[in-house]
C-alpha positions in Angstrom: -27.8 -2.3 108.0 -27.7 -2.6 104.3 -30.2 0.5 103.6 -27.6 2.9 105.6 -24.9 2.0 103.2 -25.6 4.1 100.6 -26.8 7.2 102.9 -23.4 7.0 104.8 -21.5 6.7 101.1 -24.1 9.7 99.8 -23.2 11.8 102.8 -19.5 11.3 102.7 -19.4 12.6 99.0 -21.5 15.4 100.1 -19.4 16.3 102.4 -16.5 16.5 100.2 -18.1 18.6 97.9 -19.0 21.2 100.3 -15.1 21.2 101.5 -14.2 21.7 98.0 -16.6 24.9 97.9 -15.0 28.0 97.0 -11.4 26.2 97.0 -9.2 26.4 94.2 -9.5 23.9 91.1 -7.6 22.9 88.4 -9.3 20.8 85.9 -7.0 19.0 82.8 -9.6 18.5 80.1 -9.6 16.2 77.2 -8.7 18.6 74.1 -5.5 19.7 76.7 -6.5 22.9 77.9 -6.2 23.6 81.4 -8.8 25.6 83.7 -7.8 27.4 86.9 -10.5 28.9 88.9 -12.6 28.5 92.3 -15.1 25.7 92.8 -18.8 26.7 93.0 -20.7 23.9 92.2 -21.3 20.4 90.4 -24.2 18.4 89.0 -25.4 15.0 88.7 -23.8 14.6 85.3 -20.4 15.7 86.6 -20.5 19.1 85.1 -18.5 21.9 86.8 -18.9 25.6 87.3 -15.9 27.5 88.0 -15.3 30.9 89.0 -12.8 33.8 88.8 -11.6 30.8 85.6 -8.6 31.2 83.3 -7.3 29.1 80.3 -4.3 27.6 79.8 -4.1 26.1 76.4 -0.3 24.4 77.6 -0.1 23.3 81.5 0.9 26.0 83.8 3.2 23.3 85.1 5.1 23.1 82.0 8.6 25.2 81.8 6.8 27.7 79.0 5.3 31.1 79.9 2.3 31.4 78.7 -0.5 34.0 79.7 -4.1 32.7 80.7 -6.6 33.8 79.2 -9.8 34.8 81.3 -13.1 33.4 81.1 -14.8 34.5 84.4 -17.4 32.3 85.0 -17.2 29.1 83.1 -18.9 25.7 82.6 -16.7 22.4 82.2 -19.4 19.6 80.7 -18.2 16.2 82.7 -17.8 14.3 79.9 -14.3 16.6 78.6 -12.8 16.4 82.7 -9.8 14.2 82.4 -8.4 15.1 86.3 -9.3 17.6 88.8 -7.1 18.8 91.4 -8.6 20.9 94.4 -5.8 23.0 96.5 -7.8 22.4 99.8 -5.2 24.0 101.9 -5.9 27.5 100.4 -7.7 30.1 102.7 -10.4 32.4 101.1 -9.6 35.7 99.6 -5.9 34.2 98.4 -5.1 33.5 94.9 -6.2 30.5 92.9 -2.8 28.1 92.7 
């Protein structure tokens, strides 16, 4: 039925949030910092809460050393996420990426 659709769809994106919970995240955002912490929750307008966060104002990928700097609990609005990347194989109590 066309009135299950969009329960089934609803569902299946809840249920990918709640396997993101607690997981570690990486979010890219548009002024190119880079924010490293664990998953707690989301909103309808995309915003993000992260915790245990750091900053990177270069991407921890690049070649450069550079040391984070450590928010703790942070908000990323929606509208500044470029990417997100959730390391869904990591176990609680490790390190974020």
């Amino acid at each position: 039925m066309a009135g299950e659709e969009p329960d089934s769809e609803n569902s299946e994106g809840k249920k990918k949030l709640e396997r993101w919970l607690n997981k570690g995240m990486k979010i890219q955002m548009t002024d190119g910092r880079t924010l490293i912490g664990v998953f707690l929750c989301t909103d309808r307008d995309r915003n993000v809460i992260l915790g245990s966060c750091e900053e990177y104002l270069r991407s921890p990928d690049s070649g450069k050393k550079e040391d984070p700097r450590i928010l703790g609990l942070a908000m990323i609005p929606g509208y500044h996420i470029v990417s997100i990347h959730v390391d869904e194989d990591r176990a609680p109590g490790q390190s974020v990426m």
